[in-house]
N, C-alpha and C positions, 0 to 999 in steps of 0.2 A: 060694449064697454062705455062707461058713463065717464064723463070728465066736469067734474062737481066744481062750481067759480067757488069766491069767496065771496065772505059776510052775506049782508042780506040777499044781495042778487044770485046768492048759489043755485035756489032751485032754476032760474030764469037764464044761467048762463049755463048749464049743465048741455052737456055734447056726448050724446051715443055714437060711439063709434063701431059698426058693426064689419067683421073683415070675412068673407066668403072665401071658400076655398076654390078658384076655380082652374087649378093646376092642376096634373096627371103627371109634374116633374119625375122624371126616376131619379136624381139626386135626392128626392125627399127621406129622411132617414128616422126612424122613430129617436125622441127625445130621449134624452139619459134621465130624463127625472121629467114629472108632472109639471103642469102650469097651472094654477090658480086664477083663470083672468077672474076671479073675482076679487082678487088680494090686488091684483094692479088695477081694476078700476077705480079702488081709493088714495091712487098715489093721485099727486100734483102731474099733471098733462105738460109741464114746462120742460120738461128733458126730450119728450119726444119733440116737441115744435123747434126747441136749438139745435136737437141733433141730426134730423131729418131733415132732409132740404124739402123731401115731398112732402111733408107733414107739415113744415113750414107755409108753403105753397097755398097746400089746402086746406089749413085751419086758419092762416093768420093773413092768405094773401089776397089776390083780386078774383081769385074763381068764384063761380056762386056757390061752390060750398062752404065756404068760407061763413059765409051769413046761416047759413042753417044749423039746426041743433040734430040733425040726423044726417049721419057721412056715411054712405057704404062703401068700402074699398075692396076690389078684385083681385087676389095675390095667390101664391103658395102658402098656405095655411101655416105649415109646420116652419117656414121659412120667417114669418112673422111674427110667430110667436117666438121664435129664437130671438128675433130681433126685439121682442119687452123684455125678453128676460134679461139682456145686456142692458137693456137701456135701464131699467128700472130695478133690479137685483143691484149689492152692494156687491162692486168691484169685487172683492177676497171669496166671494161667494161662485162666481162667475168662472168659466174656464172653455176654451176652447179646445176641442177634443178630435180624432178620427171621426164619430158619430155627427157630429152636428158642426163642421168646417162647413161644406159645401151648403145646408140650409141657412148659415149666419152668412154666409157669402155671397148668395142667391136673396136676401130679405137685402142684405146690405148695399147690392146692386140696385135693387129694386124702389129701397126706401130711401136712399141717396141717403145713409149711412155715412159720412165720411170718417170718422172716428174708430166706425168698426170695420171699415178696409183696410184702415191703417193695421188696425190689430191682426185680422185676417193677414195681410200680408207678411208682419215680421213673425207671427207664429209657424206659416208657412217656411218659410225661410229660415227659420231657427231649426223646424221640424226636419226640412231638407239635408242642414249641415250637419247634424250631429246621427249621421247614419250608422258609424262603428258602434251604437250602444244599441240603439233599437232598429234594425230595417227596415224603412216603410215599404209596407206589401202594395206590389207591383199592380193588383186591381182598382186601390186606394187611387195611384197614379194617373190608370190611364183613365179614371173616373173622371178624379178630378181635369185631367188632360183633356178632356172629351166638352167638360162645360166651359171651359177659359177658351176653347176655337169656338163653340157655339155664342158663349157673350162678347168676346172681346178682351178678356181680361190679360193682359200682355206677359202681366208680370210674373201669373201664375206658369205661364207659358214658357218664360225663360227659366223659372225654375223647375220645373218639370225635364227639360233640355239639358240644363246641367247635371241634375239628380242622374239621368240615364247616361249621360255618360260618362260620370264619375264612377256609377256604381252598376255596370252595365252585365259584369258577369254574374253578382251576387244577387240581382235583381230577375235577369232575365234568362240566364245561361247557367240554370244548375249544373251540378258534375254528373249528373245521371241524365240525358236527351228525354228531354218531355216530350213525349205523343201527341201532346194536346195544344203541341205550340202553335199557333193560328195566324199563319202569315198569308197577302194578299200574296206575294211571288218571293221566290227563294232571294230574290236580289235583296228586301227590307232587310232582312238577315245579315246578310253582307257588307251590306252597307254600313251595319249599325255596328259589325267586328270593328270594320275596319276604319273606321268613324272614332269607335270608343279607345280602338289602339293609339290613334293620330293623335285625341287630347292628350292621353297618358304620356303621352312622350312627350308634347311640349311643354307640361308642367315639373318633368324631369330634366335637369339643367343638363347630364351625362346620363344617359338613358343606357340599364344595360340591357344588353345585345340580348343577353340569356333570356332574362325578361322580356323583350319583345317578342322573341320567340316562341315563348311561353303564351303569350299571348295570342298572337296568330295561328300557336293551334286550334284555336277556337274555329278557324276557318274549316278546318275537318268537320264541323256539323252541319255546314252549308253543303248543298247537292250542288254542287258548279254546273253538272252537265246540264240544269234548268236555268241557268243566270240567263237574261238576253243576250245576243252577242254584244252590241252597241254597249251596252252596260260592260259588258268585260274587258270589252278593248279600252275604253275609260280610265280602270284601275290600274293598266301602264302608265299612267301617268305619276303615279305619285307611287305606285308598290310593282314596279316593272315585270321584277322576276316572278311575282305571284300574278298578274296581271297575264301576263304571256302564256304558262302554265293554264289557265284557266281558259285562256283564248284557242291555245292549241287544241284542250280537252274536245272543245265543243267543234270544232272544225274534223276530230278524229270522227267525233258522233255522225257528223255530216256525211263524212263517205259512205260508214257502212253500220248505221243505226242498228241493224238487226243480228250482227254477229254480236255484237255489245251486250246487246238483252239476252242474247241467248248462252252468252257466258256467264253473265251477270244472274241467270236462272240456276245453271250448272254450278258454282259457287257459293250461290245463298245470299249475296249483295242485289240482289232485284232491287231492293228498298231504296237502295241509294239514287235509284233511276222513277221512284216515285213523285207521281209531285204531292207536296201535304196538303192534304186536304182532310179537315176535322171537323168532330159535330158542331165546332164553333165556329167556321167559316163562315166567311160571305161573300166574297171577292176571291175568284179564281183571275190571275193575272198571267197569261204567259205570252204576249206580245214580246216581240222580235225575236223571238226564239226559231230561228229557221232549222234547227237542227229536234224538232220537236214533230212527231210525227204522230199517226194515231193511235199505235201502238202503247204507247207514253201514257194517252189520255184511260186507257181500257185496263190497265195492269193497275193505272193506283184508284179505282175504285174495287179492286178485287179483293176478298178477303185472303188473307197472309196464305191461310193453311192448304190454299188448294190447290191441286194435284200437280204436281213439277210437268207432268204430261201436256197437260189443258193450258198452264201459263204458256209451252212453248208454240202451241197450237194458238193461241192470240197473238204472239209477237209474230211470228211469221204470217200469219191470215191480215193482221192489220197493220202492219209496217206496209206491204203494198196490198191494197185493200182487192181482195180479188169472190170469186162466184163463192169459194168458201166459207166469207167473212158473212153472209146469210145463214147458213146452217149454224157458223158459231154462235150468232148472233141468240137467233130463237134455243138455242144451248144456254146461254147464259139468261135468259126469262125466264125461261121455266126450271131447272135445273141447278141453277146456282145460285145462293143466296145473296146478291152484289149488295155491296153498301150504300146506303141513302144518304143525303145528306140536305136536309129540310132546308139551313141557315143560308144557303148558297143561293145567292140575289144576282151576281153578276158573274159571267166568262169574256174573258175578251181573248181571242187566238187569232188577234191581228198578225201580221207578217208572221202567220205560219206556212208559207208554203205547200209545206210535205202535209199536213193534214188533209186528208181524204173525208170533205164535208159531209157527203151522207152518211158515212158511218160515224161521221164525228155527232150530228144529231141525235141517233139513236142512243151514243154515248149521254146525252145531255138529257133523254128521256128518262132513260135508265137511272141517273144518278143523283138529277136535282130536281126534284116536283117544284120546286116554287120559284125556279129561276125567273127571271123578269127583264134581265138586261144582256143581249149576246153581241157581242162584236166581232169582227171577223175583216177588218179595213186594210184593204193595201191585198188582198189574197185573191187574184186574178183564177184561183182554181174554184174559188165559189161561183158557182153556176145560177142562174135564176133559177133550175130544177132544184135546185138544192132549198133555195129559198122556200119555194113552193110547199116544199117536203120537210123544211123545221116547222111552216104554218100547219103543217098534217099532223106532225108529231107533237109537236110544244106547243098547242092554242095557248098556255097562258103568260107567254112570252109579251110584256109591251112595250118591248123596246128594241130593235133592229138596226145594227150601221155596216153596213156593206160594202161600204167606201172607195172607190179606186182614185188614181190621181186621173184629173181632167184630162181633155188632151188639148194638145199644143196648136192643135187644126180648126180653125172656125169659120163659120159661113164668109165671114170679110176677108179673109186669104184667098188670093187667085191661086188655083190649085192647076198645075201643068199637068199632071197624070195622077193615076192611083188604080191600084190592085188591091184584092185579095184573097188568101188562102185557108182555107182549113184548116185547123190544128188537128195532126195524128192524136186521135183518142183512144184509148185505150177502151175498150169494149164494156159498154155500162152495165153495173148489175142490175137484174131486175131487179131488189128489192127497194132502190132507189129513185125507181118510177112510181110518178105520182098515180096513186089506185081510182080516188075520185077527186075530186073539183075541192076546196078546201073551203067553199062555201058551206057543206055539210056542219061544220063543226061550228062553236060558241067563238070567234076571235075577238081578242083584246089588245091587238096591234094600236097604241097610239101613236108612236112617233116612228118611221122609217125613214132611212137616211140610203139614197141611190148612187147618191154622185159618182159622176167619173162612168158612169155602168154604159159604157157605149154597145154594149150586147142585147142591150134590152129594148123591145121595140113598141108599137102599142097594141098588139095581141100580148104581149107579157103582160103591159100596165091591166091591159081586159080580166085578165084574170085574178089580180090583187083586188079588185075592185069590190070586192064584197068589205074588203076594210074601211070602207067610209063612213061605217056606222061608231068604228073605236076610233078613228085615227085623226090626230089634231097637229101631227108636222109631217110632212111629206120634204124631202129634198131630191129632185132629180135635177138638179144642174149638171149640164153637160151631157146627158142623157140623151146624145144626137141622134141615135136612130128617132125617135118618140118625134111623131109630127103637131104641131097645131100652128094655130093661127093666131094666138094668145098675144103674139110679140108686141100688133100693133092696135093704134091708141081707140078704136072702139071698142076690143076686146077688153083693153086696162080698163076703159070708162066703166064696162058692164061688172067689170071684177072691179072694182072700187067701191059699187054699190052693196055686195053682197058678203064683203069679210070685213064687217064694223067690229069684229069681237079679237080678231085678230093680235097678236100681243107681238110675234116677228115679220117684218113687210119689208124684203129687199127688192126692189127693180132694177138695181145695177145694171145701164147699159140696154135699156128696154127705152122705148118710144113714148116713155111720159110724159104728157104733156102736163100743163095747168088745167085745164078743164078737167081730163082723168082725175088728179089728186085732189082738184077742189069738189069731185064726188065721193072722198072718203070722210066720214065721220065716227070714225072713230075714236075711243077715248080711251085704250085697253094696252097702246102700243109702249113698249119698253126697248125696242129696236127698230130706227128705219134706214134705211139703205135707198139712197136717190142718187148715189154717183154717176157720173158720165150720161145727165139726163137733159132736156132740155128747159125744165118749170123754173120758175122766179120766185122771187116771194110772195106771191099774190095766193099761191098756193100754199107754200111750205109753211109759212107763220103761223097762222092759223091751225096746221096741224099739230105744230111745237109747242103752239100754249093750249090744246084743248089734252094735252097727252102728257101731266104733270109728270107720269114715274117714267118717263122717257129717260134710256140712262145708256143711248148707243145712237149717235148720229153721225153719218157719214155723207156728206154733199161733195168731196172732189171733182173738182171738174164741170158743175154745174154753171158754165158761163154767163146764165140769165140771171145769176143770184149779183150780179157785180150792179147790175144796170137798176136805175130808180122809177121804180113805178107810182105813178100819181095814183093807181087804183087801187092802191094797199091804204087801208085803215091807219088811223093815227090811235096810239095808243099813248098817254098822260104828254102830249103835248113831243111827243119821238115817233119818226114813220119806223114801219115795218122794216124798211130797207135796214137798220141798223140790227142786223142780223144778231150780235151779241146781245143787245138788249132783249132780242124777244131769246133766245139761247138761255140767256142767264135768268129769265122768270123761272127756268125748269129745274137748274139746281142741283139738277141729280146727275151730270154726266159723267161715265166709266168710261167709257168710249167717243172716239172724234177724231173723224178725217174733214181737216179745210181744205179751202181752195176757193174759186173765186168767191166775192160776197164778204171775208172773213177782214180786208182792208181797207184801213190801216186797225192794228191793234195797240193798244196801250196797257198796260198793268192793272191797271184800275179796273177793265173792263172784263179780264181773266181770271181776277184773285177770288170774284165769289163762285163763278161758274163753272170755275174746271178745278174745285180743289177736290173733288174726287177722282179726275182722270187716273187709268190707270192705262191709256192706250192712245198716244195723239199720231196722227200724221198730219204735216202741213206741206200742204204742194203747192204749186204753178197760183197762182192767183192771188197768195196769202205773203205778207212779209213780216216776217218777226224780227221784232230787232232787236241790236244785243243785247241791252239790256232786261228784255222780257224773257230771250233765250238764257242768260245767266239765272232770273230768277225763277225759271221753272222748277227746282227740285224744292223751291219754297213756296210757290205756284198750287205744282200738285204734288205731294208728300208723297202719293202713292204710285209714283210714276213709274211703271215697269218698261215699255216701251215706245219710241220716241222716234219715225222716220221723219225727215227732213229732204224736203225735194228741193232745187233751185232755191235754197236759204242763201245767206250771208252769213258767216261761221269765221270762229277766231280760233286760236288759240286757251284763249280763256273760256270759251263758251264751252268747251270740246273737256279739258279739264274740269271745269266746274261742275259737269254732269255726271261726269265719272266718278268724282271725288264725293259728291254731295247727295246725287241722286241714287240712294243706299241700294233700292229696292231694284234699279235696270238694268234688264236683262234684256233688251234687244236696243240696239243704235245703229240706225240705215243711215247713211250719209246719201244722197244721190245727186249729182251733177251741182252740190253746189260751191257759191264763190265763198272770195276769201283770202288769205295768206296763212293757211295753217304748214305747222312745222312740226318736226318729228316731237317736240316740247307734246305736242296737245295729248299723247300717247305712252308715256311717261307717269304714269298713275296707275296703282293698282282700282282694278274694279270688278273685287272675288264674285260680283252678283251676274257680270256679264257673260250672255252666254251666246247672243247673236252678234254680230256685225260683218256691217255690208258697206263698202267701201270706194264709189265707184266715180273715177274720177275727181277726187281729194287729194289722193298723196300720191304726186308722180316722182315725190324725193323718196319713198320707202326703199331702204334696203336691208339685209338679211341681218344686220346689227338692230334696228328698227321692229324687223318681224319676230327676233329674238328677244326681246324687250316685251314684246306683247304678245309673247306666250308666259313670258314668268307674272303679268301682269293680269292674267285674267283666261280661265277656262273653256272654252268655246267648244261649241258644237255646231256652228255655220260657220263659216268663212267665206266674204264673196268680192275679192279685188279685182278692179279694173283700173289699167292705164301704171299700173305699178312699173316700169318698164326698167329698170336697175335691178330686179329681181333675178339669179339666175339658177341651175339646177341644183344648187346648194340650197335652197330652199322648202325644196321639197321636204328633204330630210328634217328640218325648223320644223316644218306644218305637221309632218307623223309623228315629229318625237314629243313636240309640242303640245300637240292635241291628239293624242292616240283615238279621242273616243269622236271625230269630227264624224257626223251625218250628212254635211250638205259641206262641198267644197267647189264654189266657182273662182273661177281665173281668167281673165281677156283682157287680150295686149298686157300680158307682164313678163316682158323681156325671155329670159332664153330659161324658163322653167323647167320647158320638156325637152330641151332639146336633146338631151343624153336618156330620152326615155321616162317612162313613169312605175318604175321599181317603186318607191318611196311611197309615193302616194296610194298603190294597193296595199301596202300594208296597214292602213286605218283601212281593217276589216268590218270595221261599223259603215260606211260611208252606204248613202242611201241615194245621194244626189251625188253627177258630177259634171259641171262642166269646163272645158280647157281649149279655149280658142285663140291663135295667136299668140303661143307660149313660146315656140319654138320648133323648128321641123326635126323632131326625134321621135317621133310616136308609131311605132311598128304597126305592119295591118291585119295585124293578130288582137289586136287591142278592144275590142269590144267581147269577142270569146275569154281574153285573160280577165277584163273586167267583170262579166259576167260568173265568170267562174271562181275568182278570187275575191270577191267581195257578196256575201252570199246576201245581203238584206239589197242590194243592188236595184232600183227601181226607175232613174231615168240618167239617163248619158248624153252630155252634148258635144260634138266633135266638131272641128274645122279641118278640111281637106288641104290648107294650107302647111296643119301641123305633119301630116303625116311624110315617114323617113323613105317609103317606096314609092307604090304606085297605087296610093288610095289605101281603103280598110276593106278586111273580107267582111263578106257576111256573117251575122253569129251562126252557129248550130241549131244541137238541139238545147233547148231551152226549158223546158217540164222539170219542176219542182224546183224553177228559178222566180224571181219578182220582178224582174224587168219588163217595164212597162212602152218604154218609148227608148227609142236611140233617133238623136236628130245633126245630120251629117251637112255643115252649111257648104258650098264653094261659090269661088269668087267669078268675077267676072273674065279676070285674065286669063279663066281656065278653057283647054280645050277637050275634043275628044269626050269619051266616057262621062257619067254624070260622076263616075266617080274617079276622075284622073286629078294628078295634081298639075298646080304650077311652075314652068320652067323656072331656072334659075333666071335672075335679073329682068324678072318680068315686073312687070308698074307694079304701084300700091293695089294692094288687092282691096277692089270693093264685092263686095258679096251680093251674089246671083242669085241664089235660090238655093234651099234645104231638103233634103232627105232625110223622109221621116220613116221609121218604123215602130209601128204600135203592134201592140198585145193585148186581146181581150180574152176573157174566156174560150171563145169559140174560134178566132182566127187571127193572123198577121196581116196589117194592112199597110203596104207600102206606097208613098204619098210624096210626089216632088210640089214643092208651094214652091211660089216665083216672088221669094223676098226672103229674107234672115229672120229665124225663128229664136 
């Protein structure tokens, strides 16, 4: 495109502009009509240079193109040309349409457009409101929905938000159940009834009953018996009576899954117990589903019509997966036509329990050829054999998280004794022994995720070992059988040399020195991890400004960061030691944990460096003062979570974050000062969903704790020192937060004392611990927690609380999640490791812990000689 001057100097000022297409956008949408860039190369070039900020830029500003009479520009082709044709077509001629929205919106992002975002915007908006006459089709939406998360575009965002829950039935919910409705987990569904019901109501001043009614029949197209649990015990909070229904369903499933399906056969409702899965899928989601076994996963790839005989032959063979479930299995390969499903990228069947992993693999062979991503975290029934045997079956899997939670035990606890036992195993099928070595086959493992795998030793790691040719992240923290030498600082030095490409580098708590770190040169890294380490800045600086897209740094605890090194470089007339300055060259930080090194701070020194945080903690070493802590939420806009260790904290600070900082969703208080009062608590804050409490408010009582359920959502909960709290509280915390996953409590006055009824009923609870509550706790109490709370993974108890003589031991355990039970007593105690304390005996200080873990393979019981 030629842009011809005036008068004589026309031929000499003339500018080609030549624009390549070097997009693959799937937004691109053919034109409604033809372009002539020959008709706009003889317009006047003065529209695009005012209208464009990038055309500005680059025709009239300081870049070297500016000077040149030849401009090549990189874009979306059809996105560009939309963009001349607004620019230079006469207004009346011009219209924005379904076909060419998202390419005027995409040039007009691109070409800094402002004129035509405007436009783009109220067309959208205008498009959105006037739904009774035309409905915009639901693909339109989530098209358009799909590029405003990809760019940023907010506004498109919020109305997109609105649109679906205005118009939620007529959009997404015809009156005849679509087949082909393509949801990651039956919860999205649910969520979005009961989501779309909630606005309808508060835009109705008298909302009738009938009508709401009507409405929530919609919940008849959701399968409940796949909701998660956690998720269902949730929806007691605001839709009780449906909420509870839903909760009991999946608890019924729990007892006895298999009479369910095989009624549910004899009846002709199987379906209702299928999970959907469509040739549109990609995302199979059924984490925390504990009532979901293998059975579940075998019957909804089946096809509908076959034989009532053979479906009950699956639910009984894989409900408990037995020598049977082999002969089914090569039944269903050669003999039955099962359903594929190509689109299907990811499984996650974290906290599944009941699923029996190698038949669950063969399930994943059978059904999805292109899977890539499988999860399975928190599921103490996956075995390394099993491991072994999805790399036999699945080579084209690259992506593996097998997660358990850490343990509580590590090398720096003096440990007084420890045992352990076998788990009673149920007798393995051969067909889930591995045949040969899994090096035989082509693998594409790049990232595997171990942690917590305390079953795994280094003859297992021997045998993945062929993965070193696909695999670029490995995690085996915690991984305590697994021996090496790695820990100390020759070894770091040797590994500092050899992972310069490296992009995540945590030493957390390893023997780093300054020499180690000052042999990494690196320049690749986006996250480092040096807490609780010994290096200074002599090292650290240097790696912060050679590693500009650095956008995760955590130094806690680095004590040597405080102290002034004359051997640090000077850089524009400021030593290294001023930690912020070299911090703030980077620019890019999401992430940041301080602690020593970080003081003193000032505003000035925060506002450019951390306006992207979306994650701070500031500990022991760092002092924020109020005024900096007030202006955090204008600080960093995107501030989701915010621990504060040994701070100085007001009333206003505590307020101001709640009120202001829109986007947080977690707030730790821990040990620090101050004069706050129930005032600071007193704010709604619908985006929070952690806090942690501990030693702040010893004025809280259940007036206070009821305030801050109507105030804010929660799924942790973790007070300490609350001591005016008494068993009436309980009731506050369940009714409050039905859907809590994590509830800790220590030293808060007489909680338990009449018992912990209240609290098993938040059937979602995942975490719990209760020490120093109150002496009412039965010594049935870990069997009833076990057993009443089926996602149940770790338990901490005080021997102080308990109302006899100690707690029993749990049972049997198989096809539960519990991970650890850690049982602390005090020093006053006698007798038994597990006896309590007499009446009017001293302040108990605590002695030592009883731990019981769970690994795949056995139960290891563990006395440490300190409080865990």
């Amino acid at each position: 495109m030629a842009f011809p001057g005036d008068g004589e100097h026309a031929a000499a000022d003339a500018v080609v502009l030549e624009i390549t297409d070097t997009s693959s956008s799937p937004y691109a949408r053919t034109p409604s009509a033809p372009v002539s860039i020959s008709d706009l190369a003889r317009l006047d070039p003065l529209p695009l240079i005012e209208s464009s900020s990038y055309f500005r830029a680059l025709l009239g500003g300081s870049f070297s193109e500016s000077g040149r009479d030849y401009v090549q520009v990189g874009c979306n082709l059809e996105a560009a040309v939309q963009v001349l044709r607004y620019l230079f077509q006469p207004s009346d001629s011009f219209t924005i349409t379904h076909d060419n929205f998202l390419a005027l919106l995409e040039g007009a992002l691109f070409l800094a457009v402002e004129s035509l975002l405007l436009e783009c915007e109220r067309w959208f908006s205008t498009m959105a409101s006037q739904t009774s006459a035309m409905p915009v089709p639901l693909d339109f939406i989530i098209e358009v929905w799909h590029f405003a998360q990809e760019h940023g575009v907010t506004f498109v965002q919020d109305i997109c938000l609105e649109y679906l829950a205005q118009n939620f039935v007529g959009t997404c919910c015809p009156k005849e159940e679509n087949n082909f409705l393509s949801l990651s987990s039956e919860k999205q569904l649910c969520e979005a009834i009961l989501y779309w019901v909630s606005e309808n109501m508060k835009t109705s001043e008298q909302p009738n009953p009938n009508s709401v009614d009507g409405h929530l029949f919609l919940l008849s197209k959701v399968k409940v018996c796949l909701l998660p649990l956690g998720f269902a015990t949730g929806t007691k909070r605001h839709w009780f009576d449906i909420g509870n229904k839903i909760v009991c369903t999946i608890l019924d499933l729990l007892k006895d899954s298999m009479s369910t399906l095989l009624d549910a056969i004899s009846d002709g409702s199987l379906e209702r117990y299928c999970i959907r899965i469509t040739e549109y899928s990609e995302n199979i989601m059924l984490s925390g589903c504990p009532q979901i076994t293998t059975a579940f996963l075998y019957i909804s790839v089946l096809p509908t019509d076959l034989d009532v005989s053979f479906k009950r032959r699956i639910v009984t063979s894989y409900t408990k997966v037995d020598h049977q479930s082999s002969t089914l299995y090569d039944e269903l390969e050669e003999a039955v036509e099962t359903l594929s499903f190509r689109n299907v990228h990811m499984v996650d069947l974290s906290k599944c329990p009941n699923v029996h992993f190698g038949a669950a693999v063969d399930w994943l062979k059978l059904a999805f050829p292109q899977l890539r991503i499988f999860r399975a975290s928190h599921c103490l029934s996956f075995q390394f054999d099993d491991l072994l045997y999805l790399l036999l079956r699945c080579p084209w899997i690259n992506e593996i998280d097998i997660t358990i939670d850490t343990s509580t035990i590590t090398p720096k606890h003096s440990i007084v004794s420890s045992s352990s036992d076998i788990l009673r195993k149920v007798k393995p099928n051969p067909r889930y022994r591995i045949q040969y070595a899994p090096c035989d086959r082509q693998l594409n493992i790049s990232r595997l995720t171990l942690e917590g795998r305390s079953d795994i030793d280094d003859v297992d790691l021997l045998e993945i070992s062929v993965l070193k040719n696909s695999l670029c992240y490995i995690n085996i923290r915690n991984c305590s059988l697994l021996t090496d030498d790695g820990l100390d600082s020759a070894a770091l030095s040797h590994l500092m040399d050899i992972i310069n490409i490296t992009k995540i580098l945590c030493l957390r708590e390893t023997s780093l020195t300054d020499g180690a770190l000052c042999r990494f040169f690196g320049s690749s890294l986006e996250c480092l991890d040096v807490s609780e380490t010994v290096i200074s800045m002599v090292s650290l600086a240097p790696v912060i400004q050679r590693n500009y897209k650095l956008n995760c740094l955590k130094t806690a605890g680095c004590r040597g960061l405080v102290f002034e090194c004359d051997k640090v470089e000077h850089i524009g007339g400021n030593k290294y030691g001023d930690f912020l300055q070299v911090v703030g060259s980077t620019n890019c930080l999401e992430e940041v944990e301080m602690g020593w090194g970080f003081c003193p701070i000032q505003i000035e020194d925060v506002v450019p460096s951390f306006s992207n945080v979306r994650k701070m903690t500031v500990g022991l070493g760092t002092a924020l003062a109020e005024n900096v802590l007030c202006a955090l939420p204008v600080i960093c806009p995107f501030l989701e979570s915010l621990i504060l260790r040994f701070q100085v904290i007001s009333d206003r600070v505590v307020r101001n974050l709640l009120e202001s900082a829109m986007n947080l969703e977690v707030l730790c208080l821990h040990y620090c000062l101050g004069s706050l009062t129930s005032l600071s608590i007193q704010t709604k804050a619908p985006a929070l969903r952690i806090l942690r409490l501990q030693r702040v408010t010893p004025w809280m009582t259940n007036d206070d704790l009821t305030i801050l359920t109507e105030n804010c959502n929660l799924v942790e909960l973790s007070l300490s020192g609350c001591k005016l709290l008494d068993s009436n509280s309980q009731d506050i915390i369940s009714s409050g937060w039905p859907n809590l996953a994590i509830l800790h409590l220590e030293e808060c006055g007489q909680v338990t004392i009449e018992g912990v009824s209240s609290i098993l009923n938040c059937k979602g609870l995942e975490d719990v611990l209760l020490r120093h509550t109150g002496r009412g706790i039965g010594r049935s109490i870990i069997d009833d927690a076990i057993r009443e709370l089926p996602l149940l993974r770790k338990l901490a108890l005080d021997l102080c609380d308990a109302c006899e003589d100690g707690y029993d031991s749990p049972n049997e355990v198989e096809g539960k999640m519990i991970r650890s039970v850690r049982m602390s007593r005090c020093k006053t105690l006698r007798g038994s490791c597990l006896g309590v304390p007499r009446e009017g005996s001293s302040k108990p200080v605590h002695k030592d812990t009883v731990v019981l873990e769970w690994s795949s393979r056995r139960i290891t019981t563990t006395i440490v000689q300190e409080r865990l």
